[in-house]
Kinemage of the C-alpha trace (Angstrom):
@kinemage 1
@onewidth
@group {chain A} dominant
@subgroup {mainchain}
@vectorlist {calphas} color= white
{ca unk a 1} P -1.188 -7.776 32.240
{ca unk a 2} L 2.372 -7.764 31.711
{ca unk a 3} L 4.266 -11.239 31.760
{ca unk a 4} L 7.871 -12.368 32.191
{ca unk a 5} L 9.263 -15.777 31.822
{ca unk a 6} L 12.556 -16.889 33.960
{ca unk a 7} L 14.174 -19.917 31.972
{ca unk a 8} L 14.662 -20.149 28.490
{ca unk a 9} L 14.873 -24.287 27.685
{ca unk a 10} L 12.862 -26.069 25.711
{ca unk a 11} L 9.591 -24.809 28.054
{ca unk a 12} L 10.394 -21.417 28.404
{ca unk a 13} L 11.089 -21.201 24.814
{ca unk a 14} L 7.787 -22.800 23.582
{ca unk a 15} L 6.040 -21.184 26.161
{ca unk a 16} L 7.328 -17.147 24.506
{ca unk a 17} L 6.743 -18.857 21.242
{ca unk a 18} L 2.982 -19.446 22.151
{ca unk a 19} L 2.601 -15.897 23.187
{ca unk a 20} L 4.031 -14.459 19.896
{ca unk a 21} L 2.039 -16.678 17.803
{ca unk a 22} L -1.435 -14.741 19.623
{ca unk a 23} L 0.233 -11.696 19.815
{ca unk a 24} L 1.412 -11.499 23.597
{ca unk a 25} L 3.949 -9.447 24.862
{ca unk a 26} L 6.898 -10.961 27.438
{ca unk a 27} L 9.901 -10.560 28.653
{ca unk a 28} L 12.169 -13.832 28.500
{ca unk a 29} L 15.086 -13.972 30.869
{ca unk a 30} L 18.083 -16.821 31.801
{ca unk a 31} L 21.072 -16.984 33.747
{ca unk a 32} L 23.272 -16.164 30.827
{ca unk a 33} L 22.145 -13.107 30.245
{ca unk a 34} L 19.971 -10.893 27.474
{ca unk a 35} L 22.681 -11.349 25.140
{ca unk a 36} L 22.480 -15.307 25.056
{ca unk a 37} L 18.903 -14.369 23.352
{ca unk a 38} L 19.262 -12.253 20.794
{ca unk a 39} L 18.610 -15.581 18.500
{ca unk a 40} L 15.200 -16.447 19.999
{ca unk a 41} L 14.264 -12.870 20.338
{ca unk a 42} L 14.945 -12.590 16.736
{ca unk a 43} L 12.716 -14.997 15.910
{ca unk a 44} L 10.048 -13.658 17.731
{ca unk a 45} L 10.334 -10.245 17.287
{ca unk a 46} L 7.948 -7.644 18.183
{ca unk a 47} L 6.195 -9.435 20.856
{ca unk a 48} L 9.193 -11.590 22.814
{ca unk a 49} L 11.988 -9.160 24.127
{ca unk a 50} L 15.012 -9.812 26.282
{ca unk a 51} L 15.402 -9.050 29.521
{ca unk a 52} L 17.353 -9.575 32.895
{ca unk a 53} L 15.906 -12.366 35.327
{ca unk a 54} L 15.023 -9.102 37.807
{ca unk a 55} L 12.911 -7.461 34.927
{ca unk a 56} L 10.923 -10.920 34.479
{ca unk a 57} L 10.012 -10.993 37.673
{ca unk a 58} L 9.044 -7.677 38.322
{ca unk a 59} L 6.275 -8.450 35.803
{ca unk a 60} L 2.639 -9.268 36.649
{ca unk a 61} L 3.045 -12.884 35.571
{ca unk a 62} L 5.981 -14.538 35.935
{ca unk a 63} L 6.378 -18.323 33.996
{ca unk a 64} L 8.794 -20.208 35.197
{ca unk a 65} L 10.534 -23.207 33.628
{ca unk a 66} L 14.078 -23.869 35.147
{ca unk a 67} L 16.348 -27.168 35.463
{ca unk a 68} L 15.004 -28.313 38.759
{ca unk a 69} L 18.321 -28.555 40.593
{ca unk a 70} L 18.852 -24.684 39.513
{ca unk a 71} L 15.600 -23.036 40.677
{ca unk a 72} L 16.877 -22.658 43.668
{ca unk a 73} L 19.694 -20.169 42.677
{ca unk a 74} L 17.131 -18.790 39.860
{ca unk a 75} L 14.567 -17.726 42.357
{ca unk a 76} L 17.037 -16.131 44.957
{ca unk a 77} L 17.284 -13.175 45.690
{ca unk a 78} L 14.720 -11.473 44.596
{ca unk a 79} L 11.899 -8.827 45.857
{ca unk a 80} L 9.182 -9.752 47.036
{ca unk a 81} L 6.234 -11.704 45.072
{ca unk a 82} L 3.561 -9.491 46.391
{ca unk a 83} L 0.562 -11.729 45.511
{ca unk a 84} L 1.418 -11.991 41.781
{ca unk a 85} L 0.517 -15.333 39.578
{ca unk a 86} L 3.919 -17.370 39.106
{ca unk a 87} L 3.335 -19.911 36.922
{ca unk a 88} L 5.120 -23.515 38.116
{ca unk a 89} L 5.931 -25.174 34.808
{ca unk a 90} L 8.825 -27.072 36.351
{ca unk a 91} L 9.068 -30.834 36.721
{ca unk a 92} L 11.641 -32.801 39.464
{ca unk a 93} L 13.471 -34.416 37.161
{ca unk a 94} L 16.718 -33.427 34.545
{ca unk a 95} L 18.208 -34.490 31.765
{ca unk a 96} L 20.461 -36.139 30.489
{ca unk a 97} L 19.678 -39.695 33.110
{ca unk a 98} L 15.540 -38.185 33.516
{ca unk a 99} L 16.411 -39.740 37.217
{ca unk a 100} L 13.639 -38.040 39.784
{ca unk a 101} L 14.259 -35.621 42.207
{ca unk a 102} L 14.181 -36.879 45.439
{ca unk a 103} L 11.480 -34.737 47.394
{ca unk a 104} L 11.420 -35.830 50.797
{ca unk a 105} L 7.245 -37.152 50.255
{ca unk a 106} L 6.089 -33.770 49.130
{ca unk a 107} L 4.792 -32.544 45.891
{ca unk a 108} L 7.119 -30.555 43.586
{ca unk a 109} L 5.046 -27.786 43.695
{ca unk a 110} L 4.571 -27.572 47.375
{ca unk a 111} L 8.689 -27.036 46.879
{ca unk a 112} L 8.065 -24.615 44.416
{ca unk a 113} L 6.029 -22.478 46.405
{ca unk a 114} L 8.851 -22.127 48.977
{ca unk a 115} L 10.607 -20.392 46.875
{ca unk a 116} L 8.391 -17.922 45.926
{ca unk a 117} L 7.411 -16.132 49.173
{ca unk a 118} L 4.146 -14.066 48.540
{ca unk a 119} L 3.472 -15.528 45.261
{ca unk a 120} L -0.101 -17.163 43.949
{ca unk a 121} L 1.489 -20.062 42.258
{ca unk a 122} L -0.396 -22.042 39.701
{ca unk a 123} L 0.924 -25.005 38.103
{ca unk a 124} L 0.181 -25.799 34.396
{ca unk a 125} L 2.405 -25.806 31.300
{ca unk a 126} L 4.626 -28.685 32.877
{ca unk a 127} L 2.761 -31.632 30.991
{ca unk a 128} L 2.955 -31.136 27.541
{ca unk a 129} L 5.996 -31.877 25.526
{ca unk a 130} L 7.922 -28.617 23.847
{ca unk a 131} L 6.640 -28.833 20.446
{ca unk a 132} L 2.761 -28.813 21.786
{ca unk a 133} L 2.907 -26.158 24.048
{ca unk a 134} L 4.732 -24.300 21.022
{ca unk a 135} L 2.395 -25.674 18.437
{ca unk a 136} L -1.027 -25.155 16.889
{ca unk a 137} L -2.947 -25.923 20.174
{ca unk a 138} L -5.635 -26.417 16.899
{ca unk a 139} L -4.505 -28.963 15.345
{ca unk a 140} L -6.417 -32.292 15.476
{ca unk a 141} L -9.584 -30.033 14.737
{ca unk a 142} L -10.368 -29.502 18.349
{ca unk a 143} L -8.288 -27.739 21.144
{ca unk a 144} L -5.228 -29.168 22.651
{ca unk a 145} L -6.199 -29.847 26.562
{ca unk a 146} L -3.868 -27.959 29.525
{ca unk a 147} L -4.411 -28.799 32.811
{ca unk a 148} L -3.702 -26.443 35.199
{ca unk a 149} L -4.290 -26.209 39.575
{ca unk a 150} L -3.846 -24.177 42.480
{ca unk a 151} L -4.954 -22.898 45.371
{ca unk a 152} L -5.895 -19.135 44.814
{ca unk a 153} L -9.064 -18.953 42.572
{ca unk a 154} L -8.777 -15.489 41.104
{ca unk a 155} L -5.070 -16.753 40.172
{ca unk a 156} L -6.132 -19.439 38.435
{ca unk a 157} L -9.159 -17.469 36.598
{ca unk a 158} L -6.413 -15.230 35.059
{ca unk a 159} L -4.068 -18.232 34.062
{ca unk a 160} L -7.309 -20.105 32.652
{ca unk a 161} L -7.743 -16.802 30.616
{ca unk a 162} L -4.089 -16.452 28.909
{ca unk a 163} L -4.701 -20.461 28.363
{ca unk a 164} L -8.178 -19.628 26.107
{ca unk a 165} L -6.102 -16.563 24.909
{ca unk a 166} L -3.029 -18.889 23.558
{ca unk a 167} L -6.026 -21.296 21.783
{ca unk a 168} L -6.053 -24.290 24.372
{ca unk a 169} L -8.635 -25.811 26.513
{ca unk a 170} L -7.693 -25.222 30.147
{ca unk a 171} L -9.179 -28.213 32.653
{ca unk a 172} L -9.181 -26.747 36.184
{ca unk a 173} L -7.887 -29.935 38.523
{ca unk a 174} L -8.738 -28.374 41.635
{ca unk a 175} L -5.793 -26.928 44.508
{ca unk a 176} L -2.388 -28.268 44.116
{ca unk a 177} L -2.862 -31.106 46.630
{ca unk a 178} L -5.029 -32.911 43.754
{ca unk a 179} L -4.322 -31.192 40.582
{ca unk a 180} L -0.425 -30.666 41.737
{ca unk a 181} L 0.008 -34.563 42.121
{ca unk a 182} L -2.126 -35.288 39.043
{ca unk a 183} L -0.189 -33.349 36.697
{ca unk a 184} L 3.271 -33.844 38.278
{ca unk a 185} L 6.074 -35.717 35.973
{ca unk a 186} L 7.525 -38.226 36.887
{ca unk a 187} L 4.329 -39.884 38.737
{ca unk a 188} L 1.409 -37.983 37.691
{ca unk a 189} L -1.308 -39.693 35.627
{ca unk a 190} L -1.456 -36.705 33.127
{ca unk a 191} L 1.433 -35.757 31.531
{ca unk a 192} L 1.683 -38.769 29.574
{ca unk a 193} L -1.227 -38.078 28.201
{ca unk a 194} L -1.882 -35.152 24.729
{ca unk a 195} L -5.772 -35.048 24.939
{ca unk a 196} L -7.676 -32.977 22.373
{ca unk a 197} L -11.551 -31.551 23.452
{ca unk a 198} L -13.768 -31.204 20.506
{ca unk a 199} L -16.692 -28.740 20.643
């Protein structure tokens, strides 16, 4: 399964740093350009390589994590989704003020979808702060917790497996009506929360 990630701020960055740290190949992509990540793909050389957004999308799992007001132009323009997993790690909300989105009643990812014709989406990776995502999903002698939800079940199966893969403990919260809303930042119950499941 190839994967490609479209945004490379503090989530898309911990998210390709996560995937080099198991051994996980991706393509990382922003609006500046290959170039602009010669730094981060430096760091995480052999696994992480640069790419255009085009090339990230083409692949069979695309993660994105883009400043809400710019997903828009981000996800324009390009072919169709097909039926392949898109990953929505994106929260309605944007620094520097962290003032929320306004979104007309509907949930983020509902939004999200819309602009991914054809695509399963799944959300998950939006929750958890940079440096956990990034970090040793180990650490407090169990496995950091990721929640993830959606509404096509094989989707999610193959999102819960790069989860195990990357060392966390996925949670399933159900289609994005329930988890969606559960996990969603600003408002959500969840992403406040770094939970740790010991075996």
């Amino acid at each position: 399964m190839s994967i490609g990630i479209i945004g490379s701020g503090n989530i898309g960055s911990a998210f390709a740093r996560a995937l080099a740290r198991a051994g996980i190949p991706a393509v990382i992509s922003n609006s500046r350009g290959p170039e602009s990540l010669k730094e981060l793909v430096g760091e995480l050389t052999p696994y992480i390589t640069a790419g255009t957004r085009e090339e990230a999308a083409s692949a069979d799992l695309v993660f994105v994590a883009v400043n809400w007001s710019k997903l828009p132009k981000a996800l324009s323009g390009l072919p169709d989704w097909e039926g392949r997993v898109v990953i929505d790690a994106n929260n309605p909300i944007e620094a520097p003020l962290f003032k929320p989105a306004e979104l007309g009643g509907r949930l983020s990812s509902e939004i999200f979808t819309d602009l991914v014709p054809g695509a399963r989406v799944v959300k998950a990776f939006n929750h958890l702060q940079p440096h956990l995502v990034s970090g040793d999903p180990k650490a407090e002698g169990g496995r950091r917790v990721l929640f993830f939800s959606g509404d096509d079940a094989a989707a999610k199966a193959e999102v819960g497996g790069l989860i195990d893969r990357l060392g966390f403990f996925g949670i399933d919260l159900g289609p994005l009506s329930v988890g969606g809303k559960l996990a969603q930042f600003p408002g959500g119950p969840l992403p406040a929360l770094n939970l740790v499941k010991f075996d």
